[in-house]
C-alpha positions as CSV (number, residue, x, y, z in Angstrom):
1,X,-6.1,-30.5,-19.4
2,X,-4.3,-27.7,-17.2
3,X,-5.7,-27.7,-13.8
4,X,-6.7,-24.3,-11.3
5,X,-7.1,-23.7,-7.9
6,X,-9.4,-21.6,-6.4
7,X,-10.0,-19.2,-3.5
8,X,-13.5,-18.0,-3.5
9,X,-13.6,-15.8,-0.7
10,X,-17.2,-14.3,0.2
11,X,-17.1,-11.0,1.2
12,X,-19.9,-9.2,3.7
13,X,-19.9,-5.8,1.8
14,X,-18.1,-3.9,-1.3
15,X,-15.9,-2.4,1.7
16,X,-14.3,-6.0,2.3
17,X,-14.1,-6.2,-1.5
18,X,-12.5,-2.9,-1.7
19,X,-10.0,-4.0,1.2
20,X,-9.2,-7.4,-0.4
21,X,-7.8,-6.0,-3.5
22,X,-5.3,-4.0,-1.8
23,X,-4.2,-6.9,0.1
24,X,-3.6,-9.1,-3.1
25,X,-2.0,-6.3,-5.2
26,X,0.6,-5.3,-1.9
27,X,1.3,-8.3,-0.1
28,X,0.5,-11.0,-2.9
29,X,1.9,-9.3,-6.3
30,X,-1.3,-9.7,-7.6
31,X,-2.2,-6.2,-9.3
32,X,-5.0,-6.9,-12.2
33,X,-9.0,-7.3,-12.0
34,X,-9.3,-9.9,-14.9
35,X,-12.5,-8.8,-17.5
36,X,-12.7,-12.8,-18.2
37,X,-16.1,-13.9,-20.5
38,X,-17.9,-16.8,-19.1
39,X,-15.7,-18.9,-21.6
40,X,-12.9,-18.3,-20.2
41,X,-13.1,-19.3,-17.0
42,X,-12.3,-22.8,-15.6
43,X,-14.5,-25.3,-15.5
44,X,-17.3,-25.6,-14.1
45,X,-17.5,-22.2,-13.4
46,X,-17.7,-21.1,-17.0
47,X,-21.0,-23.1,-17.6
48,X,-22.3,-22.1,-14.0
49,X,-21.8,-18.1,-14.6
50,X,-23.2,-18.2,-18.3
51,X,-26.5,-20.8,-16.8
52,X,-27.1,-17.9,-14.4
53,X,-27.1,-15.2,-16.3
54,X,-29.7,-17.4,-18.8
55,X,-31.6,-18.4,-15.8
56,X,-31.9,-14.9,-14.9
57,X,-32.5,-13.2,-18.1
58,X,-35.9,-16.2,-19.0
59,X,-37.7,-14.5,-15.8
60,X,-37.9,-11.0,-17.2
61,X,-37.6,-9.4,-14.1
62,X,-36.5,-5.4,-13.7
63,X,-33.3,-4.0,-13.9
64,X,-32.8,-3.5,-10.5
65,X,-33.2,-7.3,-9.7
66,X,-31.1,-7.9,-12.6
67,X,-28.4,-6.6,-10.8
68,X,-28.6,-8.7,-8.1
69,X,-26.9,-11.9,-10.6
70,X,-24.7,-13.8,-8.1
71,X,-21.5,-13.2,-10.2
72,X,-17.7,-12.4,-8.8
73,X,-17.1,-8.6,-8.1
74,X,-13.7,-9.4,-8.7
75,X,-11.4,-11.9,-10.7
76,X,-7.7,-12.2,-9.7
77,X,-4.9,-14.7,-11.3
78,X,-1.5,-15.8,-10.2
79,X,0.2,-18.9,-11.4
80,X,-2.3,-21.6,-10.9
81,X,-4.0,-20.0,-8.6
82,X,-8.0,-18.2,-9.5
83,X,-9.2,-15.6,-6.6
84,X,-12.8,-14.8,-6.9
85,X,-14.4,-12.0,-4.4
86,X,-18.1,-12.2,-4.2
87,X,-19.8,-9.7,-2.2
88,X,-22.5,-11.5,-0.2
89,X,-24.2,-8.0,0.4
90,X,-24.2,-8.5,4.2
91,X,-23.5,-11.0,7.4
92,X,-27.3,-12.4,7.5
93,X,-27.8,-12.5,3.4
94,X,-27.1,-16.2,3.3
95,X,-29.7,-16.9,-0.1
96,X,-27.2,-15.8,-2.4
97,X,-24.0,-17.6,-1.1
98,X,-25.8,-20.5,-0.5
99,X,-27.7,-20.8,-3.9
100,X,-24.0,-20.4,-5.3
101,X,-22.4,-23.0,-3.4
102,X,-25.0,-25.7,-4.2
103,X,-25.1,-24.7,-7.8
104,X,-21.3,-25.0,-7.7
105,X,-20.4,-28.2,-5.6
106,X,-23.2,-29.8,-7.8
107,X,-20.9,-28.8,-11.1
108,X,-17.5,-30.1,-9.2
109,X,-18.8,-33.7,-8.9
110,X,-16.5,-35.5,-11.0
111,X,-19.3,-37.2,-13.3
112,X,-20.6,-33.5,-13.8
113,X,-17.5,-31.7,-13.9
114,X,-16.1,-33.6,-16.9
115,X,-19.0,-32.7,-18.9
116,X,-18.1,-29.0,-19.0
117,X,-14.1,-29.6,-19.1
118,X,-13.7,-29.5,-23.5
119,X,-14.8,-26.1,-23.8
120,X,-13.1,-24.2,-21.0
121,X,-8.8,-23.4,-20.8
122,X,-9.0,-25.4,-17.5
123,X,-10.8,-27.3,-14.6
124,X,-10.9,-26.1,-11.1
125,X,-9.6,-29.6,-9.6
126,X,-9.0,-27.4,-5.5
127,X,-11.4,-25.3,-3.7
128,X,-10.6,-23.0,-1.0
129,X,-13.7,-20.9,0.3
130,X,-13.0,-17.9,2.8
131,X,-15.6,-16.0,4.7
132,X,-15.1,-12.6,5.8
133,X,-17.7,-10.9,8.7
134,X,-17.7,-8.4,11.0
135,X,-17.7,-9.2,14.7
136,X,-19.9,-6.6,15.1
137,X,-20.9,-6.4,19.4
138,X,-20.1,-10.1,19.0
139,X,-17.4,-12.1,19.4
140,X,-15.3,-13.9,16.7
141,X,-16.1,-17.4,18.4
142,X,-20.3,-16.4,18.2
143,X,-19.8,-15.4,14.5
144,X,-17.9,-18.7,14.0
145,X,-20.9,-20.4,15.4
146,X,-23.5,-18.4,13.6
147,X,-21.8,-19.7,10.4
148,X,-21.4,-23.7,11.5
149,X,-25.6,-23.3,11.8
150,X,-26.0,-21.3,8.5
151,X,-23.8,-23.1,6.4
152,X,-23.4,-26.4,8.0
153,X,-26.1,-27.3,5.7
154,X,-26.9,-25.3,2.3
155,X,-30.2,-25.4,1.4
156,X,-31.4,-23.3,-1.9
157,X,-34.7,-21.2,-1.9
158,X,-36.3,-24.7,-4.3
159,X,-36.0,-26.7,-0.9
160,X,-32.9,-28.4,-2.2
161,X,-30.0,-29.5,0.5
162,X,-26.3,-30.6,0.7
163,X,-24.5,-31.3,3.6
164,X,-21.4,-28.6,3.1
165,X,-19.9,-28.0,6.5
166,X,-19.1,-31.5,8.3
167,X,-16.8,-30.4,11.1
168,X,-16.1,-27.4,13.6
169,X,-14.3,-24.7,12.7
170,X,-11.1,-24.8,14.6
171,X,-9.4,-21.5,16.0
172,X,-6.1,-20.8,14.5
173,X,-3.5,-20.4,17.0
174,X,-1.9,-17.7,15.5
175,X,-5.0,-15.6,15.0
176,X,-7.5,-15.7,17.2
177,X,-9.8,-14.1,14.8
178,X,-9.7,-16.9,12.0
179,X,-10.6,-20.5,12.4
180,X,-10.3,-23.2,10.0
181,X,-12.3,-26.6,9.1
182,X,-10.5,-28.0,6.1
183,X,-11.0,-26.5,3.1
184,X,-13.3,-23.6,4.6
185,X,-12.3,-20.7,6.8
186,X,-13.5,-17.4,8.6
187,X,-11.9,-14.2,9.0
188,X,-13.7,-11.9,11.5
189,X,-12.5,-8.0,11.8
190,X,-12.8,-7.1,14.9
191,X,-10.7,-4.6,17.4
192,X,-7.7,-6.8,19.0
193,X,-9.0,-5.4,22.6
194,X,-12.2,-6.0,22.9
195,X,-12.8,-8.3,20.0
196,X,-15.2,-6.7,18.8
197,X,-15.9,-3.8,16.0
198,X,-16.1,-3.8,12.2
199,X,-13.2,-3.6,9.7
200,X,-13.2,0.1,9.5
201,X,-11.3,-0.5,13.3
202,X,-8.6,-1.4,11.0
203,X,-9.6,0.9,8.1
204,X,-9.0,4.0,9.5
205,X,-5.8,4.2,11.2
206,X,-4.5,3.4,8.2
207,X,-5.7,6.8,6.6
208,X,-4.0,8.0,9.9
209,X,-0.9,7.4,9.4
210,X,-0.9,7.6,5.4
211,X,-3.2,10.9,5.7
212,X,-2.9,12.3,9.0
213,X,-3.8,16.1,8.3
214,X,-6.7,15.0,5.8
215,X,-7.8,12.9,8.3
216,X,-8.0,15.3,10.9
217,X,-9.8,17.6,8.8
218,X,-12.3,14.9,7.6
219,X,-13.0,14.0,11.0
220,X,-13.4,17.9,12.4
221,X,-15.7,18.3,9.6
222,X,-18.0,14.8,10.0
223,X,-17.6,15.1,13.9
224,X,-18.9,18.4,13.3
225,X,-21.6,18.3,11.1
226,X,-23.2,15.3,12.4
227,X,-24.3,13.9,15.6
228,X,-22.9,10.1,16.7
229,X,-24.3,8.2,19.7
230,X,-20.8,6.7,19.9
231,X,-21.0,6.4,23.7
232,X,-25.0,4.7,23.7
233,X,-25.8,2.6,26.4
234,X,-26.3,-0.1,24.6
235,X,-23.2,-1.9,23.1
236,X,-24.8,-3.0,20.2
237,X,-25.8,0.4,19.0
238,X,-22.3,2.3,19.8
239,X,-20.6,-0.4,18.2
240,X,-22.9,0.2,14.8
241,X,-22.3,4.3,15.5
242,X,-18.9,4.2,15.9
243,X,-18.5,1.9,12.7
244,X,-20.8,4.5,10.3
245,X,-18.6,7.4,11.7
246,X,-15.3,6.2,10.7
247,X,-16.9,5.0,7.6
248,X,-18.5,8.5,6.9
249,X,-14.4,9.9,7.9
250,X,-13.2,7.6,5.2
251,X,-15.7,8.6,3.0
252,X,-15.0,12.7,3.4
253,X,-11.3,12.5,3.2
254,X,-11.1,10.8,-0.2
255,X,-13.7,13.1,-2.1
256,X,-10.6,15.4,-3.8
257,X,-9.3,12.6,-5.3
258,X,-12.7,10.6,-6.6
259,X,-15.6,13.1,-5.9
260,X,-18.7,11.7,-5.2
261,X,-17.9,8.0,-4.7
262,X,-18.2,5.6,-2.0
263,X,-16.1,4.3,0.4
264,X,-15.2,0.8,-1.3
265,X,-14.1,3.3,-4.5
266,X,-11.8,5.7,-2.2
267,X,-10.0,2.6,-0.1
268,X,-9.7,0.7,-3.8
269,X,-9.1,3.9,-6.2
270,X,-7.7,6.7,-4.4
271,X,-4.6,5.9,-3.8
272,X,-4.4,7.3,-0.4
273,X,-2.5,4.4,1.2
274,X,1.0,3.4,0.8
275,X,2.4,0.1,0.4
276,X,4.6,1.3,3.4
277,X,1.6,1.6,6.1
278,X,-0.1,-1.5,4.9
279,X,2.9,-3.6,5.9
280,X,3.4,-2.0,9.0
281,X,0.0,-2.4,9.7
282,X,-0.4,-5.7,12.2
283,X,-4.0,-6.2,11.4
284,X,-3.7,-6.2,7.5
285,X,-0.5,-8.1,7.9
286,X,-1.9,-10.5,10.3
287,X,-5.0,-11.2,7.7
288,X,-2.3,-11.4,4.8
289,X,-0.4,-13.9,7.0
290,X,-3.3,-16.0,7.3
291,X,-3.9,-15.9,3.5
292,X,-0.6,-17.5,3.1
293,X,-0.7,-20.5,4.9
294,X,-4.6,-20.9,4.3
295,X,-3.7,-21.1,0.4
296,X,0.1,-21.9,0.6
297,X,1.1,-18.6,-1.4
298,X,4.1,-17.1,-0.5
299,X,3.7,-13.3,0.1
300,X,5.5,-11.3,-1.8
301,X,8.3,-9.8,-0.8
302,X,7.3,-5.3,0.7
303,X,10.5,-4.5,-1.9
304,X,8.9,-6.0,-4.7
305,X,7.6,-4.1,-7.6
306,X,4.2,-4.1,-8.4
């Protein structure tokens, strides 16, 4: 049976989500959002995703838990590779990723695995799983240490446990905001200064340079409207402040081109950022760089078409 490889990459919010996609369609070639059924995933995701949903669905809860299903917000696929971009729905929501990871690792156990393996196009036979947080007024080595205790162990919400993270993450040398213990990673956005901030540090000079009179505009107009304690006393609130302005700039300067919608839908939809800026961008190129030799995918090349 043909065999996949996988990069499940747990995202903090829909922004990340957002952000992620742009990096796989511009520096990875990768340019479509696959509507796959259950069935057609590999094993043992495809029995994992469908016994969720019917897990779910038996406890006739509400619609607005029903949204809350644990299921990819994105599917990517190149070669033999399957992405999957979950969005974890914040740094400190560990239930849900957790719950998936037991649920999963259980399934990959060879006995179990080969249960599931006639009815689906192909088994998952490598696992990569990449975490993406925002320092925040920490630094990247305290968020790498908040997620060795959270995840060293994954216990679900039925008491049930699995050792997951056996070593340290290590620091890669050529990032200093990624570390690495084998198979799992963490990405941390923070400002390349201070080390500290949220991925809109990143975010918004991009819109700068792409956008620079829309930008100014959006930012006369949010600056003035709005009052922002970006100068508090207290680090932990400017840093937050200074994070939901530029998200509320972001936000205002893409409404011509998709009124009314969020800021995941204007950095994913707008088409307000050229392929140009994001490989000129050191930040985006430096997480991109890291993709490569976490996974082993060659980038594609800034010439190519997509």
């Amino acid at each position: 049976m043909e065999q996949t490889k996988a990069l499940i990459v747990f995202c903090e919010g829909k922004h990340d989500v957002a952000f992620c996609r742009l990096v796989f369609k511009h520096f990875f070639a990768v340019d479509k959002n696959k509507k796959l059924k259950f069935s057609q995933y590999p094993s043992p995701l495809n029995k994992l995703f469908k016994t969720n949903m019917t897990k779910h669905a038996v406890q006739d809860m509400s619609l607005d838990m029903a949204h809350k299903f644990f299921l990819p917000d994105s599917t990517y696929i190149k070669d033999d590779w399957l992405f999957l971009l979950f969005d974890a729905g914040g740094k400190d929501k560990t239930e849900n990723p957790q719950q998936f990871l037991y649920d999963f690792l259980v399934l990959m156990d060879k006995e179990s695995a080969s249960t599931f393996r006639e009815d689906a196009p192909s088994v998952i036979a490598d696992v990569k799983y990449l975490f993406l947080f925002d320092a925040d007024h920490k630094k990247p080595g305290a968020i790498c240490k908040e997620f060795e205790r959270n995840y060293s162990e994954i216990e679900t919400p039925q008491k049930e446990k699995k050792i997951w993270l056996k070593d340290s993450l290590i620091p890669v040398k050529e990032n200093s905001f990624a570390a690495i213990s084998e198979d799992k990673a963490v990405y941390v956005w923070a400002d390349s200064v201070n080390q500290t901030g949220t991925l809109e540090e990143h975010l918004l000079p991009l819109f700068e340079a792409d956008q620079k009179e829309l930008t100014k505009k959006s930012t006369l107009f949010i600056d003035g409207t709005f009052p922002w304690e970006t100068d508090h006393k207290e680090n932990e609130k400017a840093i937050a402040e200074t994070s939901r302005r530029k998200k509320a700039i972001i936000t205002a300067l893409g409404q011509r081109e998709k009124p009314g919608s969020s800021m995941n839908v204007i950095i994913d939809q707008a088409k307000l950022l050229s392929v140009d800026t994001l490989w000129k961008s050191k930040p985006v190129r430096d997480f991109a760089e890291f993709l490569s030799r976490f996974t082993g995918i060659e980038l594609a090349s800034p010439k190519m078409p997509l």
